[in-house]
C-alpha positions as CSV (number, residue, x, y, z in Angstrom):
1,X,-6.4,33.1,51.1
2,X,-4.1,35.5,49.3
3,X,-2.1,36.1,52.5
4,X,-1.4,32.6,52.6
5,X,-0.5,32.4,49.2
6,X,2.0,35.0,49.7
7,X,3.2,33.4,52.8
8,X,4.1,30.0,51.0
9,X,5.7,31.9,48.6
10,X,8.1,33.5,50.8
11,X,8.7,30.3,53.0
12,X,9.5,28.5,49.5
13,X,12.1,31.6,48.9
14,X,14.0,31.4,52.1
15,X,13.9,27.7,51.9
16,X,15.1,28.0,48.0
17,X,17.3,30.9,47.8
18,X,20.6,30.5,50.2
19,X,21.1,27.0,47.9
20,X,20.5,28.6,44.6
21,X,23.0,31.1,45.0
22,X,25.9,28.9,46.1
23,X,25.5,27.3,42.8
24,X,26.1,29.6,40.3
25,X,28.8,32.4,39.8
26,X,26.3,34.7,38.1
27,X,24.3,35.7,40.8
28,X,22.6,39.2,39.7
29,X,21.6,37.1,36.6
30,X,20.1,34.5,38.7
31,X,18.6,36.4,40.9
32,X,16.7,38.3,38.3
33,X,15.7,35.5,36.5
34,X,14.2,33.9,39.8
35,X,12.9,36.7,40.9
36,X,10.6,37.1,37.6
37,X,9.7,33.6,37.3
38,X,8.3,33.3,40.8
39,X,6.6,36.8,40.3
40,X,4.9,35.4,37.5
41,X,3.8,32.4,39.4
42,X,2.2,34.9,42.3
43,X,0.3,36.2,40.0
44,X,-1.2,33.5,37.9
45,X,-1.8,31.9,41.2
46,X,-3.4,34.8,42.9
47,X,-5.7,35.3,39.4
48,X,-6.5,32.0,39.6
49,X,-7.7,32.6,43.3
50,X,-9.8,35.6,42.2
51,X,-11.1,33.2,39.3
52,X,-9.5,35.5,37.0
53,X,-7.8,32.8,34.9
54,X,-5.4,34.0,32.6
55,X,-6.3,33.5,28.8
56,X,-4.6,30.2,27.7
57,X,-1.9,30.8,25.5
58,X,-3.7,27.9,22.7
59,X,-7.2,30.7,22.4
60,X,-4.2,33.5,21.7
61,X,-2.5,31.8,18.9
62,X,-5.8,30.5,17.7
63,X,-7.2,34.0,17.3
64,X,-3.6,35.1,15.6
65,X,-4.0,32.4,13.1
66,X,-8.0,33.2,12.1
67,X,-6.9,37.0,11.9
68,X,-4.4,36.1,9.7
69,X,-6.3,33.7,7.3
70,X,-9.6,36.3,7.8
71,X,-7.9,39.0,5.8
């Protein structure tokens, strides 16, 4: 399942990348910035494949919040 995962990945790369770069003038900018966004996507998606769900970013601001107003 996680070799699949991978491999749609990669096929939306090639598919994605060759027009993404004759857009923009910036390129080593771009290409970092894509490059961590869909590395971030791999691995929520291969968490959520493990059922290793990331915390939800609501249950992290909720606990900030109670630690602040619990001092």
């Amino acid at each position: 399942m996680i070799i699949g995962l991978i491999a749609i990945f990669s096929v939306i790369v090639f598919i994605d990348l060759p027009g993404l770069l004759k857009k923009t003038n910036q390129r080593a900018k771009t290409m970092i910035v894509y490059f961590f966004l869909l590395a971030a996507g791999l691995t929520i998606s291969i968490m959520q494949l493990l059922e290793k769900a990331p915390v939800s970013p609501a249950k992290i601001i909720e606990k900030m919040v109670k630690l602040i107003i619990l001092r």
